[in-house]
LOKOL-661195 format. One record per residue (C-alpha): x, y, z. Coordinates in steps of 0.1 Angstrom, whole numbers, plus 5000, padded with zeros to 4 digits. Example, Ala and Ser with C-alpha at 12.3 -4.5 7.8 and 13.67 -1.06 7.14 Angstrom:
! LOKOL-661195
512349555078513749895071
//
This chain:
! LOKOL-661195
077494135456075894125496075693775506072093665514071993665552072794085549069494095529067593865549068693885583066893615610065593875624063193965595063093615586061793555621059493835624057693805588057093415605055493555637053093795613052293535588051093315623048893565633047493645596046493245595045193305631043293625626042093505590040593155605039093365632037093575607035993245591035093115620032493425625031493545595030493255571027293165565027592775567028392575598030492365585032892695567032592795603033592505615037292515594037292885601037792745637040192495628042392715605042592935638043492665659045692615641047292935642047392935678049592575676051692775653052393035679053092845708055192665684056693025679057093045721058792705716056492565734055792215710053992015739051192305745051292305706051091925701048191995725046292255710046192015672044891675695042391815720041092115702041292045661041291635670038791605693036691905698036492045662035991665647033391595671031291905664031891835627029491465634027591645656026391825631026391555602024591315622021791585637018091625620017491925601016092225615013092205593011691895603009091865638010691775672009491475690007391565720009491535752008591285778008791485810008891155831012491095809013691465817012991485853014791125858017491265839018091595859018191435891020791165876022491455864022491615903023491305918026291295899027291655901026891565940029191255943031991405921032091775940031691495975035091325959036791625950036391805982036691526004039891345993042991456008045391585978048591535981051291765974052891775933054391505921056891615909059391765930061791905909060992165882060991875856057891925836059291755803057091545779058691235792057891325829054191465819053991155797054990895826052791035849049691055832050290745822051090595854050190805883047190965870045690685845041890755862041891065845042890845809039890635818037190875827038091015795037690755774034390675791033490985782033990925748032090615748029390805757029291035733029690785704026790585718024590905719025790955682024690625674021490625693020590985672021690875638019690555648016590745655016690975627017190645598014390485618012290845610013290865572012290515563008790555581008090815563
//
């Protein structure tokens, strides 16, 4: 009698992984494309994101991995997922736009495209911070947490944003139904 790893060499093992990773990735893809429903779409999309964690997981490459599962499946894919449960349905009639609202919104819109490119290009960047080749979770960790918090904050007003334009819609659309 062979012992087992004769029949199943890593190798194989390893391999039949690697094709199984793609198959997920390829298969959520097609999902993502071809279904009729948004919302099949939708886990089409994350089944494939999925995928994609599992092959940087396959590159060993677990922070990029982690990565891919928070920003894209926990934050992109869950946000489009109430974006769509808290939107009106196509069929109803769209509220005539105010134009006075619009054109006070693009230029806010402008001005603060202006000031941000004005910071970017005007601040004097200093070099990396890190001088070695250290780019461990710990060090990436420490200094987004410490040297580069603004970036932590902008995102999370970001965020509030968005949830207060969620509310504001939902708000809009309940005030709607029970007129009618």
């Amino acid at each position: 009698m062979t012992p087992l790893p004769e029949i199943l060499k890593p190798e194989w093992i390893a391999q039949g992984v690697f094709w199984i990773i793609v198959g997920v990735t390829l298969a959520g893809a097609v999902f993502a494309v071809f279904l009729k429903r948004i919302i099949h779409n939708i886990l089409g999309l994350i089944v494939s994101l999925f995928g994609v964690a599992g092959l940087f997981i396959y590159l060993n490459s677990e922070f990029l991995a982690l990565m891919e599962i928070l920003i894209y499946v926990g934050a992109i894919c869950i946000s489009i997922v109430f974006a769509i449960m808290l939107s009106e349905p196509m069929f109803k009639e769209e509220a005539k736009r105010n134009i006075f609202k619009s054109v006070f919104t693009g230029i806010v819109a402008v001005l603060v495209f202006w000031s941000f490119s004005t910071m970017i290009t005007k601040t004097p960047w200093e070099a990396a911070a890190v001088k070695s080749d250290d780019w461990s979770v710990r060090t990436i960790g420490n200094l987004l947490l410490t040297r580069y918090d603004l970036i932590f904050e902008l995102i999370s007003l970001v965020l509030l944003v968005a949830i207060m334009g969620a509310i504001i819609i939902a708000g809009q659309g309940r005030k709607q139904r029970s007129s009618q």
